[in-house]
Backbone of each chain as ProteinMPNN parsed JSONL, in Angstrom:
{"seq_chain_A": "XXXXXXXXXXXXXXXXXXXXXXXXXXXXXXXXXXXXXXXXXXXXXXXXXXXXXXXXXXXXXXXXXXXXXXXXXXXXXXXXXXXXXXXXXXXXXXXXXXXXXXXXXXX", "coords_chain_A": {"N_chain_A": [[10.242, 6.494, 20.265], [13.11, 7.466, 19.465], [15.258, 6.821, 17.823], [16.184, 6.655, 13.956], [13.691, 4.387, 12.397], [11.652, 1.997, 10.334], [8.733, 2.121, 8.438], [5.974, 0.03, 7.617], [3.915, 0.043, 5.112], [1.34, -0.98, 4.106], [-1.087, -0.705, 1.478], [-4.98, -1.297, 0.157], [-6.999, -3.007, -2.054], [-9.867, -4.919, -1.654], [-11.305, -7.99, -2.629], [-15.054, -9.372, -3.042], [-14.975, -11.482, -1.22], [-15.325, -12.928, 1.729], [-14.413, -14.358, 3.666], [-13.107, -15.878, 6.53], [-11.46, -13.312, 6.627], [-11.76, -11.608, 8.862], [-10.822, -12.876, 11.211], [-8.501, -13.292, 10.303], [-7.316, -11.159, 10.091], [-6.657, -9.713, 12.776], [-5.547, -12.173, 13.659], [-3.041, -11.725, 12.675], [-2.363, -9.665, 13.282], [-1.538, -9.76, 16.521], [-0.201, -11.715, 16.448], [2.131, -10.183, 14.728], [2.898, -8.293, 16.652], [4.005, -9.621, 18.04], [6.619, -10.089, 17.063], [10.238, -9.735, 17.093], [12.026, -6.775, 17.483], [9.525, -5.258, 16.29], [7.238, -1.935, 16.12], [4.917, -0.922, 15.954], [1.383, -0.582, 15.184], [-0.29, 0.889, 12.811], [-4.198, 1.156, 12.024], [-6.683, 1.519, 9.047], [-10.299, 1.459, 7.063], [-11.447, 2.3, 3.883], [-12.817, 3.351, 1.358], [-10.467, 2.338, 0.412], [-7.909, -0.13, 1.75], [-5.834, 1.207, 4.747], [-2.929, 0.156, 6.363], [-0.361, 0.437, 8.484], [2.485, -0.912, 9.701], [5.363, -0.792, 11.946], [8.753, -1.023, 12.698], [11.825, -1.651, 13.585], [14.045, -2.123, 12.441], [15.312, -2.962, 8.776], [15.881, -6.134, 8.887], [14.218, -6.631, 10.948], [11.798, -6.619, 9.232], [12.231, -7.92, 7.324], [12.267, -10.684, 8.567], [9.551, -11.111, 9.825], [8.491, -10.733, 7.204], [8.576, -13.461, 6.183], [7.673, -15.286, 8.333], [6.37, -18.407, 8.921], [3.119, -18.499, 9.506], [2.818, -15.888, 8.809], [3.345, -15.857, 5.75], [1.528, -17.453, 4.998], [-0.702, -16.736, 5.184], [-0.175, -14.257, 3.761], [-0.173, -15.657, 1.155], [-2.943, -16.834, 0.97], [-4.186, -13.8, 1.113], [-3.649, -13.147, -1.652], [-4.993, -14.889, -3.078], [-7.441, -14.835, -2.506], [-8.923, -12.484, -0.63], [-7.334, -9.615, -1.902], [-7.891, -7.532, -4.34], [-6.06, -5.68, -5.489], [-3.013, -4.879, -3.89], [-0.546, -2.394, -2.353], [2.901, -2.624, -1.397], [4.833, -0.428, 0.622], [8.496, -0.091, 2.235], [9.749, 1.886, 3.893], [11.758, 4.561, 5.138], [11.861, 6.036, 8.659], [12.446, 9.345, 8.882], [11.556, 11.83, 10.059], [9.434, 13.187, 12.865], [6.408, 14.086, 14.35], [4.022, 15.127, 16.693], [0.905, 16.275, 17.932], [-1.121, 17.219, 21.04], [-4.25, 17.689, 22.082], [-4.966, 19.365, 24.928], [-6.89, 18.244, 27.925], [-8.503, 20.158, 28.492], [-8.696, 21.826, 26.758], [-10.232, 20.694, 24.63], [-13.132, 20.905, 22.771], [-12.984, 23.631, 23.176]], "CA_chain_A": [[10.963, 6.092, 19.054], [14.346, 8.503, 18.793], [16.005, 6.098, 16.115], [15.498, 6.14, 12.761], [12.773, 3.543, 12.421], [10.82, 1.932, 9.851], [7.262, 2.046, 8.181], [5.707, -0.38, 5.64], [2.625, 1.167, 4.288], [0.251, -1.634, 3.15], [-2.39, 0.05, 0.799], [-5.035, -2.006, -0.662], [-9.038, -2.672, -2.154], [-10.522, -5.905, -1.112], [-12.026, -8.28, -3.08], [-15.435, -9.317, -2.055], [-14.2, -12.53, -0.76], [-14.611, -11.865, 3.06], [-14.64, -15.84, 4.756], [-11.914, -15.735, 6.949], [-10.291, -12.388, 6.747], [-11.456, -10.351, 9.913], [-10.125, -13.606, 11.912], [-6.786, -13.779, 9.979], [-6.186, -10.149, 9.929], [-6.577, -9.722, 13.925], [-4.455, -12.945, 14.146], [-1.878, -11.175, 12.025], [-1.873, -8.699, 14.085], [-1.259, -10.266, 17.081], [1.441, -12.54, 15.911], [3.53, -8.858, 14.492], [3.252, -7.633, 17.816], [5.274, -10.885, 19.341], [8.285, -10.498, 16.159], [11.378, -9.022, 17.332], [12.18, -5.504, 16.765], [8.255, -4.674, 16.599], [7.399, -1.185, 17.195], [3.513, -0.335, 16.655], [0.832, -1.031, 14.174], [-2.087, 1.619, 12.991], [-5.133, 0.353, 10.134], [-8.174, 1.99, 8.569], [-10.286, 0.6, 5.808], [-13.056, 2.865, 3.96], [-12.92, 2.729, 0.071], [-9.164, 1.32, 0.884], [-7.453, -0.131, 3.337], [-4.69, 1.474, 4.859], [-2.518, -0.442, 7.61], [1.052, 0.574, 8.365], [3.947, -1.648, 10.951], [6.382, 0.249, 12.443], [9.772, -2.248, 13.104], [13.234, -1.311, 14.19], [15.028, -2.465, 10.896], [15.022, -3.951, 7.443], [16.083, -7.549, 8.883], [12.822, -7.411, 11.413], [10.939, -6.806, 8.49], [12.417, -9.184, 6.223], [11.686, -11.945, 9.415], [8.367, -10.881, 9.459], [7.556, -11.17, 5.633], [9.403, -15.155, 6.527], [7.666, -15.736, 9.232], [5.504, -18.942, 8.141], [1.984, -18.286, 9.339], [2.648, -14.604, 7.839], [3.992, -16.52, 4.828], [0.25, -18.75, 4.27], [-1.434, -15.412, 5.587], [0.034, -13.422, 2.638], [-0.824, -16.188, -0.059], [-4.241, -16.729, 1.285], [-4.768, -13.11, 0.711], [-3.086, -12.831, -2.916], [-5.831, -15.97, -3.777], [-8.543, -14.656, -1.82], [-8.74, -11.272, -0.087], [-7.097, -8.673, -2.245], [-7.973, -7.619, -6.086], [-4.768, -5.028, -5.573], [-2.2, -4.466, -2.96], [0.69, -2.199, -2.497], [3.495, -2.623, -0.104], [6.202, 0.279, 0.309], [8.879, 0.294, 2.442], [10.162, 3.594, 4.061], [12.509, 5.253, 6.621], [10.86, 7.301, 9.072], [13.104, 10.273, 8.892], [11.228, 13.026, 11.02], [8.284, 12.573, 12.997], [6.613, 15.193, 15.306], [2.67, 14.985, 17.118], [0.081, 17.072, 18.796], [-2.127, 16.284, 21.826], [-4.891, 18.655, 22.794], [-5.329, 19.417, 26.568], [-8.358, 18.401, 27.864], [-9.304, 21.679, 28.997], [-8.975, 22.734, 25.335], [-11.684, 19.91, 24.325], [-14.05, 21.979, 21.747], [-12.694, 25.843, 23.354]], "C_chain_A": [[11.913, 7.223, 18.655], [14.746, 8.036, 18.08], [15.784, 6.206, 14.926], [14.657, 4.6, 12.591], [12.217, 3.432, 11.185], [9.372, 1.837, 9.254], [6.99, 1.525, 6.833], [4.307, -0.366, 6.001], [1.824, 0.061, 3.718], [-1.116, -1.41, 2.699], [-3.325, -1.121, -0.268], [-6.525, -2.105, -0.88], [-8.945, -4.487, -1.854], [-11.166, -6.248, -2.438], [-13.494, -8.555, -2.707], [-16.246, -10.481, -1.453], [-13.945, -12.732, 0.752], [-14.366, -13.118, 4.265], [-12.891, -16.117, 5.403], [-10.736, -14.715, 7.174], [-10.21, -11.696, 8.101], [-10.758, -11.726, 11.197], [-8.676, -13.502, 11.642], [-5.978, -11.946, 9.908], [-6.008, -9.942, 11.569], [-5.217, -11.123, 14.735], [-2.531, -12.767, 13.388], [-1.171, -10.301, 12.966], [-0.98, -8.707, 15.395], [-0.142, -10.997, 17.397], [2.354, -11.6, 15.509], [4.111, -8.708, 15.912], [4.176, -8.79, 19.033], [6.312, -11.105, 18.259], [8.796, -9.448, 16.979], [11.19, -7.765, 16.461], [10.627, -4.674, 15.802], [7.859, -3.563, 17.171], [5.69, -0.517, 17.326], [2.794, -0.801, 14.936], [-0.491, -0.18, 14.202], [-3.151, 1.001, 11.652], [-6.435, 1.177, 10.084], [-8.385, 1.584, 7.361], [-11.767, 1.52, 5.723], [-12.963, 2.401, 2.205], [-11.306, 1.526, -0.241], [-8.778, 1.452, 1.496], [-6.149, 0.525, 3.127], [-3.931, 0.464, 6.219], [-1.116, -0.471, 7.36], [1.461, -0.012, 10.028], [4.503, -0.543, 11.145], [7.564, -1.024, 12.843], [11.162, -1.168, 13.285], [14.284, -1.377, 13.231], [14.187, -3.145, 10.179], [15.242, -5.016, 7.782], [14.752, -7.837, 10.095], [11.805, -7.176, 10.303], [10.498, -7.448, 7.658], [11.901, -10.887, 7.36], [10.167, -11.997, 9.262], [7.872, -11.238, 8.121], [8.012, -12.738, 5.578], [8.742, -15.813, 7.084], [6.479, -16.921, 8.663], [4.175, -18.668, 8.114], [1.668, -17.101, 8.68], [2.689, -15.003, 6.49], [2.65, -16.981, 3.79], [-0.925, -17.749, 4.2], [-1.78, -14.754, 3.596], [-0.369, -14.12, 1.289], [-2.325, -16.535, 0.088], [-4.852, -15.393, 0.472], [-4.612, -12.779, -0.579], [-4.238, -13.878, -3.571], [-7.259, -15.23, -3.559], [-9.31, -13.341, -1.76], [-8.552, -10.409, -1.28], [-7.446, -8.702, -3.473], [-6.61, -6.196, -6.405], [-4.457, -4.723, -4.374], [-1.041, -3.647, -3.683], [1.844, -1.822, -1.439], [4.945, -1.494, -0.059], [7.15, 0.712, 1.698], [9.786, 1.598, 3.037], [10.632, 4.06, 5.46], [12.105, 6.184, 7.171], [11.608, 8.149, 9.308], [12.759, 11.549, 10.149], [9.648, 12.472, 11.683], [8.034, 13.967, 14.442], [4.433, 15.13, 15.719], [2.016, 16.356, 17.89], [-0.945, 16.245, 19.533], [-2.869, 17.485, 21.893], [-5.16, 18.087, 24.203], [-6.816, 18.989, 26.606], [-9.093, 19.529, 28.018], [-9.608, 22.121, 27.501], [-9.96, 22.031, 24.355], [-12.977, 21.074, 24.275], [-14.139, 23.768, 22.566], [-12.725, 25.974, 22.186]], "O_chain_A": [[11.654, 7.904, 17.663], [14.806, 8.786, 17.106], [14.735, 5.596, 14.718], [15.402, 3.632, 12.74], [12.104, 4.506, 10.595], [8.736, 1.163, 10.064], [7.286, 1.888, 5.695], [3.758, -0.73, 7.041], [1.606, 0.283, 2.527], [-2.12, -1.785, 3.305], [-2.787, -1.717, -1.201], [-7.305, -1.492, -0.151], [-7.881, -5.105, -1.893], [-11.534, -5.404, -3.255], [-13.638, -7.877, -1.689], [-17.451, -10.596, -1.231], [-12.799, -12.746, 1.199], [-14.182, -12.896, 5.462], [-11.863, -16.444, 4.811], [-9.61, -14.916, 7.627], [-9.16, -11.262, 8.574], [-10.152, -11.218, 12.14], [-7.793, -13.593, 12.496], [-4.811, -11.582, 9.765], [-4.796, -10.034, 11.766], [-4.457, -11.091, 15.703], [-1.451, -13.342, 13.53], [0.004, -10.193, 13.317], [0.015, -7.994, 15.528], [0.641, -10.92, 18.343], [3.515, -11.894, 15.792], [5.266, -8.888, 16.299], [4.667, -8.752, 20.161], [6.953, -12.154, 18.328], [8.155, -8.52, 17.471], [10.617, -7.586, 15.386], [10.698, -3.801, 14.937], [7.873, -3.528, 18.401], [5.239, 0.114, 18.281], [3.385, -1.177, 13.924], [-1.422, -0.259, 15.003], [-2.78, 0.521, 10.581], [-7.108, 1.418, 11.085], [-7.498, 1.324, 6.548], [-12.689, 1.64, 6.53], [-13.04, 1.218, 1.871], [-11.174, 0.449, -0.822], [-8.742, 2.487, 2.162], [-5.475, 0.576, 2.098], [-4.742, 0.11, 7.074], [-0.584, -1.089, 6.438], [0.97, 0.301, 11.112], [4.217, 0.535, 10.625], [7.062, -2.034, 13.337], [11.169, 0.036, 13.029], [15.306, -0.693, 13.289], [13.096, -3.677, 10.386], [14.76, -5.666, 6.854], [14.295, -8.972, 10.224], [10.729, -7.696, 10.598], [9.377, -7.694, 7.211], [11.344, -11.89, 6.914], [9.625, -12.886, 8.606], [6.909, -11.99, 7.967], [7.583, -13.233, 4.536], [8.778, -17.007, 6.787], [5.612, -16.428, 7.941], [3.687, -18.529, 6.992], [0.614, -16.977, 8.056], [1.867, -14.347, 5.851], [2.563, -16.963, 2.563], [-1.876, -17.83, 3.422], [-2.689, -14.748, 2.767], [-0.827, -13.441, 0.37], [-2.929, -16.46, -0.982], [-5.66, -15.494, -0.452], [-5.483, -11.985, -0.932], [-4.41, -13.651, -4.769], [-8.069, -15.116, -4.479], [-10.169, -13.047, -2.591], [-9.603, -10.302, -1.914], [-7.41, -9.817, -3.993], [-6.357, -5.872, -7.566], [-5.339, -4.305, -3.624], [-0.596, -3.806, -4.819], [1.727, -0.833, -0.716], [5.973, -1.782, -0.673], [6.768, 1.704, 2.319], [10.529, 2.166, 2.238], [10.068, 3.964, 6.549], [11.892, 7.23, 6.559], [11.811, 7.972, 10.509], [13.584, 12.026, 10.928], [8.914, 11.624, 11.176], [8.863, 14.534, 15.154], [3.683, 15.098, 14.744], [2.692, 17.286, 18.329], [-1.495, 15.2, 19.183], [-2.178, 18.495, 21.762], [-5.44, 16.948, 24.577], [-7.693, 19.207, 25.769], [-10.25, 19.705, 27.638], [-10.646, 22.69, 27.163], [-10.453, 22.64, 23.406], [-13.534, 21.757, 25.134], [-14.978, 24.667, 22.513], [-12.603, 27.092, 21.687]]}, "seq_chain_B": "XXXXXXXXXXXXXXXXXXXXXXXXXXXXXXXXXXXXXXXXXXXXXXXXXXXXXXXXXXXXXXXXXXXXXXXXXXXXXXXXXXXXXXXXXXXXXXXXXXXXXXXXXXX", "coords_chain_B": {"N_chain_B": [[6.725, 5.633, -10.369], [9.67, 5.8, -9.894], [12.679, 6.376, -8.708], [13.776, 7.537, -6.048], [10.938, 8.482, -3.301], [8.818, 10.706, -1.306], [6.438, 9.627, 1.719], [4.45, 11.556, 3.297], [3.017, 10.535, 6.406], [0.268, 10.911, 7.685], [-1.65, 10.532, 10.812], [-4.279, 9.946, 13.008], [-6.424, 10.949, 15.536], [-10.289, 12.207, 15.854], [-11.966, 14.949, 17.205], [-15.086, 15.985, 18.617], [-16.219, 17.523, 17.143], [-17.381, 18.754, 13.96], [-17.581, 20.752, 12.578], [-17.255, 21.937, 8.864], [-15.388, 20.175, 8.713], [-14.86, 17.947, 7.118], [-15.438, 19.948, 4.239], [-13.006, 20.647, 4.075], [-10.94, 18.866, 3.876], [-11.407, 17.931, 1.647], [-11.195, 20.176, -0.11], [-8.225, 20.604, 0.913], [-7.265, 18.357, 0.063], [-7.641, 18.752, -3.065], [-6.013, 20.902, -3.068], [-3.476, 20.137, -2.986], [-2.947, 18.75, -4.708], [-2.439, 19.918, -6.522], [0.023, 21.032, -5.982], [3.623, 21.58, -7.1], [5.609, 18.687, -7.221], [3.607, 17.205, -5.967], [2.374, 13.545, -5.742], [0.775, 11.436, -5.046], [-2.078, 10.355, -2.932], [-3.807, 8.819, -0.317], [-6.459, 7.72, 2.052], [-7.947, 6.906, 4.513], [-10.634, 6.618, 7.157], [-11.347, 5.024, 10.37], [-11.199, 4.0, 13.498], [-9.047, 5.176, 14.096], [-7.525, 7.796, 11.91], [-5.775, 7.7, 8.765], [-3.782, 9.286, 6.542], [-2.316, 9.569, 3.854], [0.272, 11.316, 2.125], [2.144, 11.795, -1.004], [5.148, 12.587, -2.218], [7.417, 14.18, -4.319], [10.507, 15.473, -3.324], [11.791, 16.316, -0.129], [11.632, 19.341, -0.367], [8.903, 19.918, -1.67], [7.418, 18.852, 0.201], [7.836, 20.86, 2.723], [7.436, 23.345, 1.422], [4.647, 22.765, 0.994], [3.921, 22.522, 3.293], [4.148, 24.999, 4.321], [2.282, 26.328, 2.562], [-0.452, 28.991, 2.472], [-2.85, 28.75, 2.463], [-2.87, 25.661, 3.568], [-1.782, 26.191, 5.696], [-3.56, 27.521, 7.227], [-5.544, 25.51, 7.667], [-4.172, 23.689, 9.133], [-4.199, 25.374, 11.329], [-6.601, 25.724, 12.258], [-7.566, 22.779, 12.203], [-5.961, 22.439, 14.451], [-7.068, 22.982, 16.385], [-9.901, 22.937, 16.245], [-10.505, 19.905, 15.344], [-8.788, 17.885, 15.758], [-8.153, 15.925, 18.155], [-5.732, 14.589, 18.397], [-2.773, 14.058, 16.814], [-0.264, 12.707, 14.373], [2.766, 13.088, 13.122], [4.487, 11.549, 10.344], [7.713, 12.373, 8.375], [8.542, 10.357, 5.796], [11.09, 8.537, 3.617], [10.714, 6.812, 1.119], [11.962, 3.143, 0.614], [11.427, 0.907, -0.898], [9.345, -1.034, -3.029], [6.588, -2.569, -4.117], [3.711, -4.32, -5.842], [0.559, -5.851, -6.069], [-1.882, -7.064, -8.464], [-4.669, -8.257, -8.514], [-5.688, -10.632, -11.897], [-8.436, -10.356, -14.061], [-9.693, -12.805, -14.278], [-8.832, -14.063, -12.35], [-10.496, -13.363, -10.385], [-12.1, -14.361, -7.766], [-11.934, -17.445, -8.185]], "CA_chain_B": [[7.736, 6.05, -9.846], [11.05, 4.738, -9.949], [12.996, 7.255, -7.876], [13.272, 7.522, -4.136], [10.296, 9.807, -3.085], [9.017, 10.517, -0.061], [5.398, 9.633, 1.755], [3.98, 12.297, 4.579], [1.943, 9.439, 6.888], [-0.702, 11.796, 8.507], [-2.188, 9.821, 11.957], [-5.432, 11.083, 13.624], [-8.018, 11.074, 15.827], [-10.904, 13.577, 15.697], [-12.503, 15.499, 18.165], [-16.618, 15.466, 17.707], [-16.589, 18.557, 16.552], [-17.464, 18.044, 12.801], [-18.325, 21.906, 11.536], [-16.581, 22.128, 7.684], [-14.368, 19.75, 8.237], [-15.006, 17.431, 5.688], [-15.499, 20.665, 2.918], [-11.516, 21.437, 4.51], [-10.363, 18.176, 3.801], [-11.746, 18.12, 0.057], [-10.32, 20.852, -0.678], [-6.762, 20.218, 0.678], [-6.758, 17.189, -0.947], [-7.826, 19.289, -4.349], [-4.935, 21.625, -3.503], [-2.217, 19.457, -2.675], [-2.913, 18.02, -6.012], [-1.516, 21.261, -7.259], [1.369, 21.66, -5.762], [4.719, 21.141, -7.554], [6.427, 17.896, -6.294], [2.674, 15.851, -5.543], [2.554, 12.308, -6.352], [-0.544, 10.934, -4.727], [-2.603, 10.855, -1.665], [-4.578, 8.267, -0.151], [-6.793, 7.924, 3.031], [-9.325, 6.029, 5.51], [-10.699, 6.669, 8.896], [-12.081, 3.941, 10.942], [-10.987, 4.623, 14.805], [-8.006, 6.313, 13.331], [-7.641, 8.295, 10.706], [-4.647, 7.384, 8.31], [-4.05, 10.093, 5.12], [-0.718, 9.084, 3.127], [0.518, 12.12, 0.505], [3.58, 11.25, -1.257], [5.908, 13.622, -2.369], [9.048, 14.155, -5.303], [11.052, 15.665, -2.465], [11.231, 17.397, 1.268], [11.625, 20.617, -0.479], [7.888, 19.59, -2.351], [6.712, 18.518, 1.877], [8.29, 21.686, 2.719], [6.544, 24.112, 0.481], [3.389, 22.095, 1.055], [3.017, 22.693, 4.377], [3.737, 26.519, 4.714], [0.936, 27.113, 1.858], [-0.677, 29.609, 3.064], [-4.249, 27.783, 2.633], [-3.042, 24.473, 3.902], [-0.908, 26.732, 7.275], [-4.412, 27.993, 8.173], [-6.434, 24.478, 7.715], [-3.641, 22.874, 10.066], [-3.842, 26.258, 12.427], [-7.925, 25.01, 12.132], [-7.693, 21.278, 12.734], [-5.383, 21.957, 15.802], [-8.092, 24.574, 17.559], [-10.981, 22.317, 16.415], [-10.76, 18.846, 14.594], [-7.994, 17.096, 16.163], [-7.671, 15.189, 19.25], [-4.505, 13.951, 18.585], [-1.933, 13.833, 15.394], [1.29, 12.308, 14.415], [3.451, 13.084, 11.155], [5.903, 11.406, 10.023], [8.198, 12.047, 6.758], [9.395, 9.031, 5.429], [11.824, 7.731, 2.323], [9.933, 5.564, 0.525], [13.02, 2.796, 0.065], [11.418, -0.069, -2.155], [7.699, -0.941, -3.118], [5.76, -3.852, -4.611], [2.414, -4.167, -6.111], [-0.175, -7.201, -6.597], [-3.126, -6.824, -9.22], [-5.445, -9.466, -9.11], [-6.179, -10.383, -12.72], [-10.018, -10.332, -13.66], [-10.004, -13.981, -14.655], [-9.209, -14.994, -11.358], [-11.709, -13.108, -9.44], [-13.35, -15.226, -7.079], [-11.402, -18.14, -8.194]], "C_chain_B": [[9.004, 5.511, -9.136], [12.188, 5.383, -8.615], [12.575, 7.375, -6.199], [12.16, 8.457, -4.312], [10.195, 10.027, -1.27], [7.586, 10.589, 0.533], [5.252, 10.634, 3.115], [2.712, 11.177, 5.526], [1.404, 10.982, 8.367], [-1.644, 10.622, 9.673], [-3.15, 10.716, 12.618], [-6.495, 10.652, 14.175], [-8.675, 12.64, 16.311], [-11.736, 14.171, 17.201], [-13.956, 15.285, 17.811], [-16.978, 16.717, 17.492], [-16.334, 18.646, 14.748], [-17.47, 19.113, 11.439], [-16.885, 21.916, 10.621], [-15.287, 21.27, 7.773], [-14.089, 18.776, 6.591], [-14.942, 18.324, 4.565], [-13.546, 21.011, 2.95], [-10.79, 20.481, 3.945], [-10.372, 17.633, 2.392], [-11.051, 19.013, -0.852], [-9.039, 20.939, -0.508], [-6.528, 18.954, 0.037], [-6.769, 18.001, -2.598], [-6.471, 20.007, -4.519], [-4.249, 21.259, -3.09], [-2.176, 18.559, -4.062], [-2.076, 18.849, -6.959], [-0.012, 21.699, -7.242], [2.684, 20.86, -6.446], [5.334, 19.83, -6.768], [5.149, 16.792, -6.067], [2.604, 15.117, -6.303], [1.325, 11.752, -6.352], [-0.512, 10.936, -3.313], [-3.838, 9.42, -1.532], [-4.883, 8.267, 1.472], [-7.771, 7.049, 3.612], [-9.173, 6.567, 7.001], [-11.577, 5.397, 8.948], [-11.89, 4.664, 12.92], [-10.133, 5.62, 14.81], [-8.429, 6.408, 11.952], [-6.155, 8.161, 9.572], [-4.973, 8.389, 6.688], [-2.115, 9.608, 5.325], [-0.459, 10.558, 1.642], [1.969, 11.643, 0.248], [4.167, 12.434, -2.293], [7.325, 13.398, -3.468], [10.122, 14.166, -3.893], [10.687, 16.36, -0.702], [11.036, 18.888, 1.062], [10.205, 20.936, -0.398], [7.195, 19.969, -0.716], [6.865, 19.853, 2.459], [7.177, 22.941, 2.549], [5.089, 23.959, 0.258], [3.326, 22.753, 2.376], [3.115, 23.905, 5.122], [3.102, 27.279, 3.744], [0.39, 27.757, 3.004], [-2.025, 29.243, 3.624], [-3.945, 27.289, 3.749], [-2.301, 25.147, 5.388], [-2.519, 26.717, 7.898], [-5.55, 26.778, 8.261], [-5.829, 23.641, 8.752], [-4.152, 23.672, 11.228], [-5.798, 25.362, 13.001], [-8.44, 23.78, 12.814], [-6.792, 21.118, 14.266], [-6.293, 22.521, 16.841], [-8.903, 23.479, 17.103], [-11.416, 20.782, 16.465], [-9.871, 17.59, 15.185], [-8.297, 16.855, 17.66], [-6.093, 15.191, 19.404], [-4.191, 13.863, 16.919], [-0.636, 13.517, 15.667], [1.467, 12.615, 13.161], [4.571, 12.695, 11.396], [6.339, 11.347, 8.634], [9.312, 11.027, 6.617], [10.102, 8.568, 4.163], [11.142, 6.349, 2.086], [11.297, 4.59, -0.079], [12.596, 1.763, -1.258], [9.864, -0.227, -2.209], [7.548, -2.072, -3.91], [4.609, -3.674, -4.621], [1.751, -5.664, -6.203], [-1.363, -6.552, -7.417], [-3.722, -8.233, -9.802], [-6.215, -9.67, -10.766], [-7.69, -10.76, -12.827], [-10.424, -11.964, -13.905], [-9.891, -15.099, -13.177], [-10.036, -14.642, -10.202], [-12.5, -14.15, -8.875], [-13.007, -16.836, -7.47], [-10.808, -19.185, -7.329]], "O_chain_B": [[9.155, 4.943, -8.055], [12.381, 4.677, -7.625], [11.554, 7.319, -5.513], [12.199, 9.23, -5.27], [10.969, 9.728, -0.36], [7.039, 11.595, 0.08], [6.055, 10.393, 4.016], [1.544, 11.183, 5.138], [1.907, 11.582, 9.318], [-2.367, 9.831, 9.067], [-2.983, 11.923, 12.791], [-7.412, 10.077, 13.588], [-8.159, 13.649, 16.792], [-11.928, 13.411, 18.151], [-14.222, 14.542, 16.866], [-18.159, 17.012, 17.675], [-15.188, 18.605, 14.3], [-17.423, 18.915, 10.225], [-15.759, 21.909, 11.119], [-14.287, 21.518, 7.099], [-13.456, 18.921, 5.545], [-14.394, 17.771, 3.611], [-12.94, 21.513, 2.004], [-9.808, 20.94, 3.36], [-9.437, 16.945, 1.986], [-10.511, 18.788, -1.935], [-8.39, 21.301, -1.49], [-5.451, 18.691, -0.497], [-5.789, 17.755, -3.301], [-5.806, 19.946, -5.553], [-3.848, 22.117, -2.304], [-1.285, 17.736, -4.276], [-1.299, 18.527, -7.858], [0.755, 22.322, -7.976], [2.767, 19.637, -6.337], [5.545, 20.021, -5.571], [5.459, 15.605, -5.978], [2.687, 15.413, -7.494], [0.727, 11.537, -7.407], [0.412, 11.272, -2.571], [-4.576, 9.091, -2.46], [-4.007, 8.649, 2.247], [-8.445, 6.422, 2.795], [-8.207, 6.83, 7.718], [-12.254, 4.87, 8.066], [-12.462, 5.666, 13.348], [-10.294, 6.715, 15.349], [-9.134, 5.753, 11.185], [-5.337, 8.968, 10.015], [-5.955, 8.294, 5.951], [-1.258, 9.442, 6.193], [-0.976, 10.585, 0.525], [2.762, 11.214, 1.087], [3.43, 13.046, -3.066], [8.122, 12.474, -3.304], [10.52, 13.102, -3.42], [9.604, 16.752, -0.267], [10.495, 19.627, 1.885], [9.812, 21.784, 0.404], [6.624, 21.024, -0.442], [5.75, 20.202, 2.847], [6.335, 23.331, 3.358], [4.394, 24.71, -0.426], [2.505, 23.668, 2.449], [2.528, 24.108, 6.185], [3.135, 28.51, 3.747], [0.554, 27.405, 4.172], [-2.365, 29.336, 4.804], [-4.294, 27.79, 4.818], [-2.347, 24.323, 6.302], [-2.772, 26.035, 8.891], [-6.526, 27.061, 8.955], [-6.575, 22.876, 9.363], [-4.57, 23.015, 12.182], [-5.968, 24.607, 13.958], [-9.34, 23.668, 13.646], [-6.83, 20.146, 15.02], [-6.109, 22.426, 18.054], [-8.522, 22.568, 17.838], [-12.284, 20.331, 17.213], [-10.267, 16.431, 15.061], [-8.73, 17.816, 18.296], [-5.422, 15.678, 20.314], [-5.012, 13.672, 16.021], [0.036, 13.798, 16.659], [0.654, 12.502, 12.243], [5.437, 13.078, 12.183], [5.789, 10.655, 7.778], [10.444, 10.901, 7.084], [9.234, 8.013, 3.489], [11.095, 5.269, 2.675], [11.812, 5.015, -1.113], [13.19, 1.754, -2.336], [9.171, 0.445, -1.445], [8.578, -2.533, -4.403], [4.095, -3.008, -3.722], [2.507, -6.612, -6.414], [-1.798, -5.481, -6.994], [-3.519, -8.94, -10.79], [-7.218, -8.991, -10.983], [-8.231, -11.374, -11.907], [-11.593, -12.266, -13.664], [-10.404, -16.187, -12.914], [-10.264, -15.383, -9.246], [-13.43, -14.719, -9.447], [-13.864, -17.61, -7.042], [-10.051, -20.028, -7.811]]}, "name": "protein", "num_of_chains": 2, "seq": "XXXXXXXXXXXXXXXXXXXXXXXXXXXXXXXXXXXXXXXXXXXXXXXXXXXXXXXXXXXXXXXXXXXXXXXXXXXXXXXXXXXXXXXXXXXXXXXXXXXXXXXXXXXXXXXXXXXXXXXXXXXXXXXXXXXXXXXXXXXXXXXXXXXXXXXXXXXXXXXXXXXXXXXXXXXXXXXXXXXXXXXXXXXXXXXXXXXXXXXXXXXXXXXXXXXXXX"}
């Protein structure tokens, strides 16, 4: 990813409402990763969830929030699922990683 | 917060080496609370580890991350705790919230 790229940040607590979610969030998932201009997707959930997209632009993101089964997804969980969400937008400006060697595994 | 800011998305998996990390990660969260420019901070591990701090500016990100503390807790987590990390600083461009009200809990 050399481009400027995007990241939307969906932070949120659960209600505890749980019939149907670990199916619909895996089929969420699934279905991102076949929109256009799709570039990666990470999630963890302990007192709240975190789960951030990665997309190529603001118009695959705006398809994505369109897309209909995302569409029945997202009101499902606004009825159901969530007792607060928050979704934020954001240009990934710099970005920079570390790997450890294996050799360096607990030196 | 109305104003562009800007979120630091921290990515991670851990090594199984476990000594003080958790007391390391308590306390940079305590002192990143301190620093001029912090907004908030949120986090979960599950397979990954996802920590979000959000920031006034890059100066704020900046000045955060050559504390002198928080230099030698990274120098720390790269020699012991980490596997693997990604950072990226990002412009937070737009945001949206949901807050389920309490009347329709479970509704």
């Amino acid at each position: 990813m050399n481009k400027p790229y995007y990241a939307v940040i969906f932070t949120s607590t659960r209600t505890e409402e749980d019939q149907g979610y670990s199916e619909m969030a895996v089929k969420m998932e699934n279905l991102a990763k076949r929109q256009p201009g799709y570039l990666g997707f990470e999630s963890a959930r302990e007192e709240i969830g975190i789960s951030i997209s990665y997309w190529e632009s603001l118009e695959a993101i705006a398809s994505w929030k369109a897309d209909t089964d995302h569409f029945f997804a997202q009101q499902k969980g606004i009825k159901d699922w969530y007792s607060w969400y928050k979704v934020r937008i954001c240009l990934v400006e710099r970005e920079y990683d570390f790997t450890k060697l294996p050799s360096e595994e607990g030196a």
